[in-house]
PyMOL Python script that loads the backbone (N, CA, C, O; Angstrom):
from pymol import cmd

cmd.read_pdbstr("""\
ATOM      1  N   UNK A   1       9.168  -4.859  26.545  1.00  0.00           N
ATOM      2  CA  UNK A   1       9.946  -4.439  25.405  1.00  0.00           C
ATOM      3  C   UNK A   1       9.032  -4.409  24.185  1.00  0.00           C
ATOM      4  O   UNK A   1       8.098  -5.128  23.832  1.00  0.00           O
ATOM      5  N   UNK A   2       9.617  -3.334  23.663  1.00  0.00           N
ATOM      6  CA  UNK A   2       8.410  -3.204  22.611  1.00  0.00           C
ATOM      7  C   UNK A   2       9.185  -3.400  21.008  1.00  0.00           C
ATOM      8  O   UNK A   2      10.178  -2.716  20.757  1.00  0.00           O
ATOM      9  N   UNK A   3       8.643  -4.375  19.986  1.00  0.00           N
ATOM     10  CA  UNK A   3       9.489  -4.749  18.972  1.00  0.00           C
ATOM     11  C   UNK A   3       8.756  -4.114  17.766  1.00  0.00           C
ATOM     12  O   UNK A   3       7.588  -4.501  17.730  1.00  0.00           O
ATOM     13  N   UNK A   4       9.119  -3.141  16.629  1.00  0.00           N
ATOM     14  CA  UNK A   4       8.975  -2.986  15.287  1.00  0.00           C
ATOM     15  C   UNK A   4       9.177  -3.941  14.599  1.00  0.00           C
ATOM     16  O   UNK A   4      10.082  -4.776  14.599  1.00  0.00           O
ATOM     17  N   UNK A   5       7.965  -3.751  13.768  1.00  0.00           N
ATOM     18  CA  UNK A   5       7.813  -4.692  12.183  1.00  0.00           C
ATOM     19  C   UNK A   5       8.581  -3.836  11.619  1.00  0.00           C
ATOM     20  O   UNK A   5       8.456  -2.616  11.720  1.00  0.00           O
ATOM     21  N   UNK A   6       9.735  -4.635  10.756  1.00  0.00           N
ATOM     22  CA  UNK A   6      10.124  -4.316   9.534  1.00  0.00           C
ATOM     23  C   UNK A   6      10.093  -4.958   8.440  1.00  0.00           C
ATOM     24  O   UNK A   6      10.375  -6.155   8.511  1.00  0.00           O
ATOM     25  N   UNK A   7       9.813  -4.488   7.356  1.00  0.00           N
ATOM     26  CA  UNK A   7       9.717  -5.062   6.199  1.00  0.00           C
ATOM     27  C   UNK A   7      11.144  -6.152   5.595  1.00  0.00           C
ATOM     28  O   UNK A   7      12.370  -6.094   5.686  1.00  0.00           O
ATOM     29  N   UNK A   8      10.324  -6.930   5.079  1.00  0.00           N
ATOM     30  CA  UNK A   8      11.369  -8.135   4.413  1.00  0.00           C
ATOM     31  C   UNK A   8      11.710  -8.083   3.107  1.00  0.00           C
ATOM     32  O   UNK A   8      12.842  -8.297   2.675  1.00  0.00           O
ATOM     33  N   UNK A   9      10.659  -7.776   2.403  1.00  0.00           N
ATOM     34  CA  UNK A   9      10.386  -7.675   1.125  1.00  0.00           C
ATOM     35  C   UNK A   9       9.449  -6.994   0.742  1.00  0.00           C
ATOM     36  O   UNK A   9       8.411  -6.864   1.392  1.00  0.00           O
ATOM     37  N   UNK A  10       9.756  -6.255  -0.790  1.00  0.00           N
ATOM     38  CA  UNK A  10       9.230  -5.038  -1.381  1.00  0.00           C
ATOM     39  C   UNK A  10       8.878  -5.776  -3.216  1.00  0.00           C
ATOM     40  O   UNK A  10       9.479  -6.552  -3.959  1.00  0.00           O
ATOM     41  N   UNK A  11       7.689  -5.047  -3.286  1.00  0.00           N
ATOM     42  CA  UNK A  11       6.930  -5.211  -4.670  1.00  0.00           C
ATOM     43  C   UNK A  11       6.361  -4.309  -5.118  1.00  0.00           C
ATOM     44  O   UNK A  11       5.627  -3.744  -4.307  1.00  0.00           O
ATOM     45  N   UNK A  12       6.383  -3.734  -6.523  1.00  0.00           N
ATOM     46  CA  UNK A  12       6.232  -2.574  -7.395  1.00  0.00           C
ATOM     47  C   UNK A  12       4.895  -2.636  -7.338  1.00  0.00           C
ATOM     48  O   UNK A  12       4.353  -3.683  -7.692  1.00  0.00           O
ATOM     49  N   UNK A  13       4.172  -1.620  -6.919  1.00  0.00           N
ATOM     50  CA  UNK A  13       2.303  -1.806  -7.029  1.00  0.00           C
ATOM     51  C   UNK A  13       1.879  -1.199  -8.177  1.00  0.00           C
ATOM     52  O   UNK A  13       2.501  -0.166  -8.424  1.00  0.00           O
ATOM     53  N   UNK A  14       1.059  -1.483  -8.932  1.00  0.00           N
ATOM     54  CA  UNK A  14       0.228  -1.363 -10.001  1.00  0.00           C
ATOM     55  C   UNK A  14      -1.249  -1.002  -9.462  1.00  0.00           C
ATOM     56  O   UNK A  14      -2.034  -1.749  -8.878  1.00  0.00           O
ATOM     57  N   UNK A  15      -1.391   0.219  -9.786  1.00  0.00           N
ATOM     58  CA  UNK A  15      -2.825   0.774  -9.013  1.00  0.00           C
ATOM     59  C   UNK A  15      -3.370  -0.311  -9.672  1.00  0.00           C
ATOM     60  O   UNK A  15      -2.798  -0.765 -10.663  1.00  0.00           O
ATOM     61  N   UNK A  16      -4.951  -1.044  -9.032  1.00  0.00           N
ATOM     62  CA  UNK A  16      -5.763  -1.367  -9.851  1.00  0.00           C
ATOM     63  C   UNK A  16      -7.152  -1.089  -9.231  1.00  0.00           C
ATOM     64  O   UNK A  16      -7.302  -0.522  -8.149  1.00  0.00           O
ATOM     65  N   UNK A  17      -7.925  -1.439  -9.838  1.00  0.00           N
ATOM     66  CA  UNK A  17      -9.650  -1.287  -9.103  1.00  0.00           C
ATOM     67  C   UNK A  17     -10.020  -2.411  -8.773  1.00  0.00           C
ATOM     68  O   UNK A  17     -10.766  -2.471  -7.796  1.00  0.00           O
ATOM     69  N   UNK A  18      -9.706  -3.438  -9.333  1.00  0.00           N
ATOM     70  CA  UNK A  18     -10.728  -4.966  -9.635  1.00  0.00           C
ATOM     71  C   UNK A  18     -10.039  -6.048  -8.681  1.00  0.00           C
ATOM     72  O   UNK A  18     -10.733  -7.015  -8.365  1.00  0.00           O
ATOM     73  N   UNK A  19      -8.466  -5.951  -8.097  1.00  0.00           N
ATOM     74  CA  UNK A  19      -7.449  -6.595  -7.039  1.00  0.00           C
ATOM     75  C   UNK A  19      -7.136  -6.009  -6.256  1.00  0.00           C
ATOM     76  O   UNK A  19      -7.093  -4.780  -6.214  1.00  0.00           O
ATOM     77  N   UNK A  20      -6.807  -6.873  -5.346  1.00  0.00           N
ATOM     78  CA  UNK A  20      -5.710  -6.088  -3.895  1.00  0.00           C
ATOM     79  C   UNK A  20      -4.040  -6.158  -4.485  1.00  0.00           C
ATOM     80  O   UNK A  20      -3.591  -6.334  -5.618  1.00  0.00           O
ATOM     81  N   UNK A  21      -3.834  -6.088  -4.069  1.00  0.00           N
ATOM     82  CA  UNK A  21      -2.434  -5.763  -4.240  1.00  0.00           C
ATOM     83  C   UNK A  21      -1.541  -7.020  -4.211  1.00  0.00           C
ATOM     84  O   UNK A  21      -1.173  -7.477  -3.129  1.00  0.00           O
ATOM     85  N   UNK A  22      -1.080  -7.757  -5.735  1.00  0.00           N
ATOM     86  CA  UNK A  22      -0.421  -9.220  -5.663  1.00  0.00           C
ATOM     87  C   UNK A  22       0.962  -9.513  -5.062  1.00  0.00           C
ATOM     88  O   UNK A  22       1.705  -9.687  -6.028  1.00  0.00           O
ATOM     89  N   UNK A  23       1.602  -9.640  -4.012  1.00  0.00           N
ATOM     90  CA  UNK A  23       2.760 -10.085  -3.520  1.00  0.00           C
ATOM     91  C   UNK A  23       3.238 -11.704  -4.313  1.00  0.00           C
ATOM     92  O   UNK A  23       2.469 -12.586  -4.694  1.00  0.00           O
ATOM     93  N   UNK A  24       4.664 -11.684  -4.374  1.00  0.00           N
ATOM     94  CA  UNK A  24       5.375 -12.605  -4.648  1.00  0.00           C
ATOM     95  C   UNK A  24       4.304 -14.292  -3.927  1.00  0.00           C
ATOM     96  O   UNK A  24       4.399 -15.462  -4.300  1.00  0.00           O
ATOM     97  N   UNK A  25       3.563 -13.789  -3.036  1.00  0.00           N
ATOM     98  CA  UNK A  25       3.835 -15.169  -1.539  1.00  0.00           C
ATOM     99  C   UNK A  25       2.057 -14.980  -2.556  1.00  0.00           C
ATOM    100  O   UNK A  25       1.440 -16.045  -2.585  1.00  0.00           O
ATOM    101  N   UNK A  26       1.542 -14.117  -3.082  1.00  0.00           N
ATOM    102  CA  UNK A  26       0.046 -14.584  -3.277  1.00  0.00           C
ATOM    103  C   UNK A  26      -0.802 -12.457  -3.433  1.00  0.00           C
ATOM    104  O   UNK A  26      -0.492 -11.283  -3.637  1.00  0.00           O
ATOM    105  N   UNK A  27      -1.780 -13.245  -3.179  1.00  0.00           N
ATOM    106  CA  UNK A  27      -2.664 -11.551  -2.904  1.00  0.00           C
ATOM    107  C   UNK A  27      -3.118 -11.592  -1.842  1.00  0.00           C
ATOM    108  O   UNK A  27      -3.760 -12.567  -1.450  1.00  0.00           O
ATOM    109  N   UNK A  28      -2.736  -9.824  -0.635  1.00  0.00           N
ATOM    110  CA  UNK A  28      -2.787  -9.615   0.529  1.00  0.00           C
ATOM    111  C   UNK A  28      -4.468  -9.456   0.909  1.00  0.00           C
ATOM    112  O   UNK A  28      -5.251  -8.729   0.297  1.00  0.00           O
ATOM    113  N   UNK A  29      -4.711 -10.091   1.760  1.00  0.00           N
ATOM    114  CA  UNK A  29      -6.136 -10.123   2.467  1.00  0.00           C
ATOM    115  C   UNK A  29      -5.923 -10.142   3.538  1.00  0.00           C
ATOM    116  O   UNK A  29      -4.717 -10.309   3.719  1.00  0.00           O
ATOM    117  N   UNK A  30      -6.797 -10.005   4.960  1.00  0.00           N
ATOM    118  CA  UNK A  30      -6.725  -9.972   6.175  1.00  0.00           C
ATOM    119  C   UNK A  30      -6.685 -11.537   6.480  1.00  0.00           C
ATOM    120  O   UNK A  30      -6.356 -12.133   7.506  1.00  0.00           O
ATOM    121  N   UNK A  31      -7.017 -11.883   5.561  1.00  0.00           N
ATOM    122  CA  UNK A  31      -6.906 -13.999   6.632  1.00  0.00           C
ATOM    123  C   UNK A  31      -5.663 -14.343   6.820  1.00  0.00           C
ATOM    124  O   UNK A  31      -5.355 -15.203   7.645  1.00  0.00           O
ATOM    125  N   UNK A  32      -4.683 -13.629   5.977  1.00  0.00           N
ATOM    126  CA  UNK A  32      -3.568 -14.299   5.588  1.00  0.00           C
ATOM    127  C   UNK A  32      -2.223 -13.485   6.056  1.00  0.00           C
ATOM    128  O   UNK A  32      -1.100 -13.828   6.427  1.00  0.00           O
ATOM    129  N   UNK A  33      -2.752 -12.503   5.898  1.00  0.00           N
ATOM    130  CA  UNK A  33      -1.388 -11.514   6.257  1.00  0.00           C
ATOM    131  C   UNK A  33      -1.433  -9.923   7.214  1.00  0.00           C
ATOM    132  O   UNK A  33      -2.568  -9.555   7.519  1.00  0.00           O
ATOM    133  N   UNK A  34      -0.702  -9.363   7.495  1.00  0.00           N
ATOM    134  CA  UNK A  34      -0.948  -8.069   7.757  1.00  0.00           C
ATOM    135  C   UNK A  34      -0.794  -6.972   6.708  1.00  0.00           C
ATOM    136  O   UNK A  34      -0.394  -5.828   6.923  1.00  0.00           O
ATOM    137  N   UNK A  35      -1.057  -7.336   5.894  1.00  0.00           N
ATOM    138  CA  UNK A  35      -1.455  -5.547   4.561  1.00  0.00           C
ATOM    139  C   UNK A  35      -0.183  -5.738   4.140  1.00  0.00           C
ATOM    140  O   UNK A  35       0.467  -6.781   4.207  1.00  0.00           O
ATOM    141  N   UNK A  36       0.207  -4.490   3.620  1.00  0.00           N
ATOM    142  CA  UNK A  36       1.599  -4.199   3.384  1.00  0.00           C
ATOM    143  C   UNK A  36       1.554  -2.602   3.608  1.00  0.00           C
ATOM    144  O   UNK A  36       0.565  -1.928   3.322  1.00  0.00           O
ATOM    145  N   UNK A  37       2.630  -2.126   4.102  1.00  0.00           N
ATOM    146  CA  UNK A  37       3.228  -0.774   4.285  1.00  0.00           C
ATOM    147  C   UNK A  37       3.254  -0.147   2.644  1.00  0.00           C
ATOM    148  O   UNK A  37       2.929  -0.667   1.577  1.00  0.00           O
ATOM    149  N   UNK A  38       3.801   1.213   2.988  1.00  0.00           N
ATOM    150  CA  UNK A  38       3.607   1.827   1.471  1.00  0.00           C
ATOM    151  C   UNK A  38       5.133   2.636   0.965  1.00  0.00           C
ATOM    152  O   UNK A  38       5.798   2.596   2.000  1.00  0.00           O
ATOM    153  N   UNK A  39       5.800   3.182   0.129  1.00  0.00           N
ATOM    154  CA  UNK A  39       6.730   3.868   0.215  1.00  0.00           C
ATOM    155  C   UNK A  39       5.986   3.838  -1.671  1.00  0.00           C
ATOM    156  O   UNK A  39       5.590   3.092  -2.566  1.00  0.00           O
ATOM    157  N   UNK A  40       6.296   5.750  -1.161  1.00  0.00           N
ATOM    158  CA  UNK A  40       5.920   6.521  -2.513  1.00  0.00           C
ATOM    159  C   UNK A  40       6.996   7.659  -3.253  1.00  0.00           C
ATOM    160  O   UNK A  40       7.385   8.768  -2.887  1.00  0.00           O
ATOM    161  N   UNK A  41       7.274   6.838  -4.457  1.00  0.00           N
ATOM    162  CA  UNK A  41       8.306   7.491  -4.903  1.00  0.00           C
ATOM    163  C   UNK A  41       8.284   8.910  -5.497  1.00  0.00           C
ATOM    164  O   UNK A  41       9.036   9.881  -5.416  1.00  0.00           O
ATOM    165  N   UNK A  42       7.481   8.727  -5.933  1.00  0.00           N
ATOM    166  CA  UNK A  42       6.555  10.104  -6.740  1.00  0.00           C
ATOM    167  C   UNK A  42       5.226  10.547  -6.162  1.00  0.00           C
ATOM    168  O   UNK A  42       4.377   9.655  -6.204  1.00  0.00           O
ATOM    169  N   UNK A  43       4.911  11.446  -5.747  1.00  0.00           N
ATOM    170  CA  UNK A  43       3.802  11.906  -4.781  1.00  0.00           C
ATOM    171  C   UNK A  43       2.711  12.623  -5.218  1.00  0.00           C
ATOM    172  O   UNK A  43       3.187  13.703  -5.568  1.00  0.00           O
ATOM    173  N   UNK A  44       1.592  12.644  -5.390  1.00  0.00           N
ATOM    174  CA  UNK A  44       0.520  13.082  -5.183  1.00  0.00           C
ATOM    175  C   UNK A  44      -0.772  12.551  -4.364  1.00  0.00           C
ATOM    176  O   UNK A  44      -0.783  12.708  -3.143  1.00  0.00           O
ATOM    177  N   UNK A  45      -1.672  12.032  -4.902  1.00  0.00           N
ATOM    178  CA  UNK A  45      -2.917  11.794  -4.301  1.00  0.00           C
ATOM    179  C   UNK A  45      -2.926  10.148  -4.725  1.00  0.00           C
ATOM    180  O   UNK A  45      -2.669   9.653  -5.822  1.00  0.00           O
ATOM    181  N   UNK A  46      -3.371   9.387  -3.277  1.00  0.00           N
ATOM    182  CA  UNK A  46      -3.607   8.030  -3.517  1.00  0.00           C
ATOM    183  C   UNK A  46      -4.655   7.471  -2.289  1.00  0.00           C
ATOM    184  O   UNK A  46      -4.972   7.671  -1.116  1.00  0.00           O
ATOM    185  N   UNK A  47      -4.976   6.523  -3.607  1.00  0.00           N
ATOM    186  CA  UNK A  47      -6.492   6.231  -2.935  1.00  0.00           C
ATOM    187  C   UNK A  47      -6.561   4.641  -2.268  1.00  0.00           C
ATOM    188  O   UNK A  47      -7.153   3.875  -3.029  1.00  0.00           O
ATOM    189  N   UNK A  48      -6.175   4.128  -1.262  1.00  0.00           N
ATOM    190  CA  UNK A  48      -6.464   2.600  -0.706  1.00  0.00           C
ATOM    191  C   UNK A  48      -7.295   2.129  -0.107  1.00  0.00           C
ATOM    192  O   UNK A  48      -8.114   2.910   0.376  1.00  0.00           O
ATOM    193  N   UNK A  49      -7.466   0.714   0.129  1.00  0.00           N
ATOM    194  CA  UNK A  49      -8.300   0.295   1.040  1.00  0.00           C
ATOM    195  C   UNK A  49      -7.764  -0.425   2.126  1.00  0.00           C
ATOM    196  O   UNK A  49      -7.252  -1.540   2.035  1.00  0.00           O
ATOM    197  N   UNK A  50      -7.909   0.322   3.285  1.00  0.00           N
ATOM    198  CA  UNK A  50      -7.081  -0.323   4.364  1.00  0.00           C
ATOM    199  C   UNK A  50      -7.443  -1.701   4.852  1.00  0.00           C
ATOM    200  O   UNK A  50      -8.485  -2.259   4.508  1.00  0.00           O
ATOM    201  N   UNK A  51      -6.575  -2.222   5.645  1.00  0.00           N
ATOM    202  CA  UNK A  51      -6.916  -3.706   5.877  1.00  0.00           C
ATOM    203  C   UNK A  51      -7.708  -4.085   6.693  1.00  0.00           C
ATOM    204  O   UNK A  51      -7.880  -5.279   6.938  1.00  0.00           O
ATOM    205  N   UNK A  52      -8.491  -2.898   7.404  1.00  0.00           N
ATOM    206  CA  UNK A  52     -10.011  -2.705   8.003  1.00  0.00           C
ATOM    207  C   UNK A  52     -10.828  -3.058   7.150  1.00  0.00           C
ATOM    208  O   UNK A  52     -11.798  -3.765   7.424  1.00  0.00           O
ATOM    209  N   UNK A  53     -10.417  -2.374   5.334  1.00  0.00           N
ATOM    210  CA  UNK A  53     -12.046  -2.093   4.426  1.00  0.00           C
ATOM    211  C   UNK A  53     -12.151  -1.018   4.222  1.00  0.00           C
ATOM    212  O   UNK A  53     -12.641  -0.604   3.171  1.00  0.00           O
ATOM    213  N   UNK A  54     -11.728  -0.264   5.152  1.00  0.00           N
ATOM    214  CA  UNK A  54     -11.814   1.109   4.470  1.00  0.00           C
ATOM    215  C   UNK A  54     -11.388   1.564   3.355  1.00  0.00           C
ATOM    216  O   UNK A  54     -10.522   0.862   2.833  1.00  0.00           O
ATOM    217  N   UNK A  55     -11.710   2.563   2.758  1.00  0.00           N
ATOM    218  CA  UNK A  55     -11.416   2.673   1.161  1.00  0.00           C
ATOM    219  C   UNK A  55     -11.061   4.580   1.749  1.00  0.00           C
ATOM    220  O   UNK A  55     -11.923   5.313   2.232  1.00  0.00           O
ATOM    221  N   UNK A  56      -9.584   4.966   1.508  1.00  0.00           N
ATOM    222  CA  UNK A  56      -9.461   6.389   2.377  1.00  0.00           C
ATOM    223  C   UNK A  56      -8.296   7.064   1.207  1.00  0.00           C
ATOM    224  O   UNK A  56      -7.301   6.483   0.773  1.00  0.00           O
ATOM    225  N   UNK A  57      -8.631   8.054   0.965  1.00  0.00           N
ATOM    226  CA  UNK A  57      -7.793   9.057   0.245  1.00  0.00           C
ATOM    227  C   UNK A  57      -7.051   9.659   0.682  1.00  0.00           C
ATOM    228  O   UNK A  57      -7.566  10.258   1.626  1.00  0.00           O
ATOM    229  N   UNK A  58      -5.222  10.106   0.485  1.00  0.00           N
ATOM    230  CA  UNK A  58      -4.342  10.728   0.885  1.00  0.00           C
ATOM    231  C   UNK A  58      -4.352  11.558   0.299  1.00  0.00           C
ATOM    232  O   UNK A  58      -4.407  10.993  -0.793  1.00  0.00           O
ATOM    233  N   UNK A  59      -4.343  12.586   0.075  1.00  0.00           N
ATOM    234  CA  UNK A  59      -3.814  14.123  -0.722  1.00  0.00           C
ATOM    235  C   UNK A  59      -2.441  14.328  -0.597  1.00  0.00           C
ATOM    236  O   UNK A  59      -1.771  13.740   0.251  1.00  0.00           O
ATOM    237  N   UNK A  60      -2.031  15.046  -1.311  1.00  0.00           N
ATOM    238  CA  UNK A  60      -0.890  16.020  -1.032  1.00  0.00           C
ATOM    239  C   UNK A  60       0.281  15.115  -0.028  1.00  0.00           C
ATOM    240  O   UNK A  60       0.855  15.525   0.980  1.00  0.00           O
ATOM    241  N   UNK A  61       0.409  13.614  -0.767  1.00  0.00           N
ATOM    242  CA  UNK A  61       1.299  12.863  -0.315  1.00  0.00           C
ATOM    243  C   UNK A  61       2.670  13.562  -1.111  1.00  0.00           C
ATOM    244  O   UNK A  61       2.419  14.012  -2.229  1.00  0.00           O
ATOM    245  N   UNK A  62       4.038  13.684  -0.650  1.00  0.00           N
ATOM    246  CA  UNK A  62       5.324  13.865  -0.766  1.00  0.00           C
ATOM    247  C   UNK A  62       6.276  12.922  -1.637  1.00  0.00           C
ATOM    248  O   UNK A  62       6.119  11.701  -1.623  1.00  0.00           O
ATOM    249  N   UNK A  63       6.898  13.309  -2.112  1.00  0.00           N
ATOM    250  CA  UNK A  63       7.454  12.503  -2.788  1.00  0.00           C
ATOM    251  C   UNK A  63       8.019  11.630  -1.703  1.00  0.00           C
ATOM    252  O   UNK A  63       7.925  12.013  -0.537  1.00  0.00           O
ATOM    253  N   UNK A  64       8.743  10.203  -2.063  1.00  0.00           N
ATOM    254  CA  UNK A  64       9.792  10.010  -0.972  1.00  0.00           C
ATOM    255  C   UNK A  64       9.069   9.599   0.447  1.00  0.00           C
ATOM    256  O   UNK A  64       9.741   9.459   1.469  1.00  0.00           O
ATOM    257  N   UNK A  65       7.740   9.431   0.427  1.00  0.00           N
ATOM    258  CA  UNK A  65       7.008   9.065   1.463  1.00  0.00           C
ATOM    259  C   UNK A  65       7.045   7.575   1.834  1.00  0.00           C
ATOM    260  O   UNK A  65       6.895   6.717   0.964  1.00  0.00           O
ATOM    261  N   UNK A  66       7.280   7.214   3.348  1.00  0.00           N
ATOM    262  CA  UNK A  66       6.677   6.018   3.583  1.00  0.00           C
ATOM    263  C   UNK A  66       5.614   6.620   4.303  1.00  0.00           C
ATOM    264  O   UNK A  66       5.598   7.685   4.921  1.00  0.00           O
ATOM    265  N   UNK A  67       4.446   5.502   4.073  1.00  0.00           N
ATOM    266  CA  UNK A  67       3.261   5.553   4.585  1.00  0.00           C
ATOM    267  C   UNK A  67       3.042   4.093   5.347  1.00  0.00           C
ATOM    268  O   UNK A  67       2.806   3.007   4.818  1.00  0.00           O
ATOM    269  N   UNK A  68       3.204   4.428   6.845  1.00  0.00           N
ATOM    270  CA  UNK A  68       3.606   3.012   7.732  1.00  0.00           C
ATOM    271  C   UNK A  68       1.739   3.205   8.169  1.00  0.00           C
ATOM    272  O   UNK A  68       1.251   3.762   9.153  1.00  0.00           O
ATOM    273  N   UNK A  69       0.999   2.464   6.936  1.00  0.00           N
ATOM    274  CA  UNK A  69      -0.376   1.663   7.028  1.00  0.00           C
ATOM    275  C   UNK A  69      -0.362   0.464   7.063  1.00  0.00           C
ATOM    276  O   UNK A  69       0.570  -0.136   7.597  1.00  0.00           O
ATOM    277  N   UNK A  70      -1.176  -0.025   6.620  1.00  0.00           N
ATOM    278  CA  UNK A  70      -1.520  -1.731   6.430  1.00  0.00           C
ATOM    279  C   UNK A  70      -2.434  -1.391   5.649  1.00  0.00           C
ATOM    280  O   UNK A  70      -3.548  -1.006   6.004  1.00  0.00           O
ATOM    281  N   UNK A  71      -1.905  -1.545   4.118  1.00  0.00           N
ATOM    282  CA  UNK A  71      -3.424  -1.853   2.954  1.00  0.00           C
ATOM    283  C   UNK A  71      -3.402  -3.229   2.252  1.00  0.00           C
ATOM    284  O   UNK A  71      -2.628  -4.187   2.257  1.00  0.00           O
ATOM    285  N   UNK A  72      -4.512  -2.947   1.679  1.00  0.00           N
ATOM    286  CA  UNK A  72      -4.676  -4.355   0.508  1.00  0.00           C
ATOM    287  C   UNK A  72      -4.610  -4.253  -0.892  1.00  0.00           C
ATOM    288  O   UNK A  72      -4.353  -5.069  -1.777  1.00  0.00           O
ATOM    289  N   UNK A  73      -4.990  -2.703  -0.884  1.00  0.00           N
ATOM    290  CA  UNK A  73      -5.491  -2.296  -2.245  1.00  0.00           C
ATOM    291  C   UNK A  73      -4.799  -0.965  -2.555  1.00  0.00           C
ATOM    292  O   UNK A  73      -4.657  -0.241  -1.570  1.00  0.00           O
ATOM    293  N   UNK A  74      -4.375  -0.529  -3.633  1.00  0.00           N
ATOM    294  CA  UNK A  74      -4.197   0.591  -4.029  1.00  0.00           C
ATOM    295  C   UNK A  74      -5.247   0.891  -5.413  1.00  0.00           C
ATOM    296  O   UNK A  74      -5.173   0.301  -6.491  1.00  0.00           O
ATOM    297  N   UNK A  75      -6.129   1.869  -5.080  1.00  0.00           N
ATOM    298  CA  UNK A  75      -6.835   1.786  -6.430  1.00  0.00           C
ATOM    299  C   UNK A  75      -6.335   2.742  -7.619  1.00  0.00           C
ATOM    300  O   UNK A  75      -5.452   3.564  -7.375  1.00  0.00           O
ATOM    301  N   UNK A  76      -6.804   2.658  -8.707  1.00  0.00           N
ATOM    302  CA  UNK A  76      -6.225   2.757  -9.807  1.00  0.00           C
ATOM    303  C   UNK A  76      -7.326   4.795  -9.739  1.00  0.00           C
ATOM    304  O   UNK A  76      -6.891   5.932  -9.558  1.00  0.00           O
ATOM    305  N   UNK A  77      -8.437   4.379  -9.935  1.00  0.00           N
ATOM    306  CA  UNK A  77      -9.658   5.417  -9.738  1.00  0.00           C
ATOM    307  C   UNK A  77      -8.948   6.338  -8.365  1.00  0.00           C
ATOM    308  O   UNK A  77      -8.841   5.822  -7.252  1.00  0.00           O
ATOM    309  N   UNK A  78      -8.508   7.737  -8.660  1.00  0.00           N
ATOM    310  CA  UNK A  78      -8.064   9.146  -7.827  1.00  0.00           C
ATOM    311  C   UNK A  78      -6.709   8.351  -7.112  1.00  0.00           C
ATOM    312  O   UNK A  78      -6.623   8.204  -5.893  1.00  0.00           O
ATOM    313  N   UNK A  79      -5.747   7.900  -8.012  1.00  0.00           N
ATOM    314  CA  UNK A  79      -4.430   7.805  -7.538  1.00  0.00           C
ATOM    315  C   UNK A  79      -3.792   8.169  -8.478  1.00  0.00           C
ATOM    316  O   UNK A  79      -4.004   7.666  -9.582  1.00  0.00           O
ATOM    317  N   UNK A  80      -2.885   9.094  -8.307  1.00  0.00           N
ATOM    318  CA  UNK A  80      -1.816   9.800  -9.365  1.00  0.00           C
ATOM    319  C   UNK A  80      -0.729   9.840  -9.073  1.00  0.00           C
ATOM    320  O   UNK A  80       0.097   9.857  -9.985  1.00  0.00           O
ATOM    321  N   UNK A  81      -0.311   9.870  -7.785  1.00  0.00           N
ATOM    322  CA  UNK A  81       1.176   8.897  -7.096  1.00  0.00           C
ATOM    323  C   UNK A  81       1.355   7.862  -8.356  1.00  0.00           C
ATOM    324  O   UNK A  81       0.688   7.225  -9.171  1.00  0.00           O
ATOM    325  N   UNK A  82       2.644   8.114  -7.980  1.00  0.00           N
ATOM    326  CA  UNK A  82       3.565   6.857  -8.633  1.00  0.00           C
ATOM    327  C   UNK A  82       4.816   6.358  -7.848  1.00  0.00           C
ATOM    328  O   UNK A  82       5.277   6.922  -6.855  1.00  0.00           O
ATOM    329  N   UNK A  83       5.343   5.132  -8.475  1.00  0.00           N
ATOM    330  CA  UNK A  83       6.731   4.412  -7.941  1.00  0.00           C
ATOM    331  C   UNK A  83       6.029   3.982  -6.915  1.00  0.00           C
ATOM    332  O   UNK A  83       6.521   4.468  -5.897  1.00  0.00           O
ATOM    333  N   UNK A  84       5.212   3.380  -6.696  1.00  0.00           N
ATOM    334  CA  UNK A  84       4.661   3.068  -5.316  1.00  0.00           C
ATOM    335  C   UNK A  84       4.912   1.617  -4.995  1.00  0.00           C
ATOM    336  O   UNK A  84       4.298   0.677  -5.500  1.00  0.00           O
ATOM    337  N   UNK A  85       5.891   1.530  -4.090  1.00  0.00           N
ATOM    338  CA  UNK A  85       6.204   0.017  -3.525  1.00  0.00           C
ATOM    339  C   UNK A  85       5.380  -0.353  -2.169  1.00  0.00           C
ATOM    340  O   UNK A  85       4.842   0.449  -1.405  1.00  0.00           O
ATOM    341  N   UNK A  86       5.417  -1.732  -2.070  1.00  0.00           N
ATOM    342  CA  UNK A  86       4.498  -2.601  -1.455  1.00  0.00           C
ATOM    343  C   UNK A  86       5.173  -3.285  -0.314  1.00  0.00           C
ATOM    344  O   UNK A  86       5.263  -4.503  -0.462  1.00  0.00           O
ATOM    345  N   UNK A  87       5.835  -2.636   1.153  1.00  0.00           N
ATOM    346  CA  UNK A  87       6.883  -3.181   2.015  1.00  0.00           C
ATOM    347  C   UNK A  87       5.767  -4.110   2.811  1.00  0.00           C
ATOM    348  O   UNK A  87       4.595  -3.870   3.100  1.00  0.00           O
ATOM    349  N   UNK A  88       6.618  -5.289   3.053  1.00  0.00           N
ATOM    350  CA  UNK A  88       6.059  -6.239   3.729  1.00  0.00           C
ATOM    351  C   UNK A  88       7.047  -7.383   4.504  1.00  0.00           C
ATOM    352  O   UNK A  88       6.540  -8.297   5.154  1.00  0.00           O
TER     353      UNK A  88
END
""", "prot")
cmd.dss("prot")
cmd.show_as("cartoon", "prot")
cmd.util.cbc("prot")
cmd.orient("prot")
C-alpha cells in the first residue's frame, strides 16, 4: 500500500537570498525535515533550492499552482511569483 504525504501546515514565504525558508517549528534544512511543498498564488517565474542543493528555475509557473517539490529556499534574485505558501 502506498501512502501520500499531506501537508499539515502552511506558511506565507518571503523570497529571500541570505535564508531558507522559516517555518513556525524553526528553518527547513535536510537534517531536520523534508523541505516543504509549494502552492503559488500568483504565477510567474521562481527560483529555489531544492532539498538536494540544487538551486533550479521554474518559468512560466500558473497561477494557482501547487508545486509537489521539496525546497528549502525560495530566492528573492529571478522570482516574481507571488502569494507563495510553504505546505508542510
Amino acid at each position: 500500500m502506498t501512502y501520500l504525504e499531506q501537508a499539515f501546515n502552511a506558511e506565507i514565504v518571503t523570497p529571500n537570498n541570505n535564508a531558507n525558508i522559516t517555518l513556525s517549528g524553526g528553518t527547513i534544512n535536510a537534517a531536520s525535515n523534508n523541505g516543504a511543498c509549494l502552492y503559488i498564488g500568483t504565477g510567474g517565474k521562481i527560483t529555489v533550492t531544492m532539498l538536494g542543493g540544487q538551486k533550479v528555475t521554474f518559468h512560466n509557473v500558473v497561477d494557482g499552482t501547487f508545486m509537489p517539490i521539496q525546497v528549502q529556499k525560495v530566492w528573492a534574485t529571478d522570482t516574481d511569483a507571488s502569494d507563495i505558501l510553504a505546505l508542510y
